[in-house]
Phi, psi and omega in degrees: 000138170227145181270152166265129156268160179266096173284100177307167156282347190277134172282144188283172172307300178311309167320313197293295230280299190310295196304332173257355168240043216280161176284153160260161184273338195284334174241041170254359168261352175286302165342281154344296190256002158287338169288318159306323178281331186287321188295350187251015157246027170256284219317321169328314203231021197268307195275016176257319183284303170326275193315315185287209243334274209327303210287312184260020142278352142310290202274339162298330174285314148341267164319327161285304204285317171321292209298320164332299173303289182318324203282309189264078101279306160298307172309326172311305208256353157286308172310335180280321192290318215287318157334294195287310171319325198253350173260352163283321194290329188310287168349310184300281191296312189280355183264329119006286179264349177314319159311311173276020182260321178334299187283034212280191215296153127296000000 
């Protein structure tokens, strides 16, 4: 769907704003050409910058991805230990009780 706009007769906010503020012409062309000279000494030194960002954002992910790892290898190997502990207590408690099921109360 495309919409129509309508041209009012009424003048906008902006139209007021224009009409009471006007530009001068003489500095949208200094303007002009300091945003161009600026923009091509981004462009000069962006793809230099660029690769040195790319690069220690590389190696920063590196690292977080290293400490990740290890941190859930240490959890793993708690989890493993803490596993092998509640199946010794488990081993422990049924050779206990296996006697007394033998045996029952009077």
């Amino acid at each position: 769907m495309s919409a129509v706009r309508k041209e009012s007769s009424v003048p906008s906010e902006i139209d007021n704003m224009e009409a009471e503020y006007p530009q001068s012409d003489s500095n949208d062309s200094t303007q002009m050409s300091d945003a161009s000279s600026k923009s091509r000494k981004r462009a000069r030194y962006s793809s230099e910058d660029d690769s040195k960002r790319k690069l220690s954002k590389l190696e920063r992910n590196r690292l977080a991805a290293k400490k990740c790892r290890d941190k859930k290898k240490k959890v793993f190997e708690r989890l493993r230990c803490d596993v092998d502990t509640l199946r010794n207590d488990k081993d422990l408690l049924s050779k206990k009780v296996k006697p007394l099921l033998l045996f029952p109360a009077s």
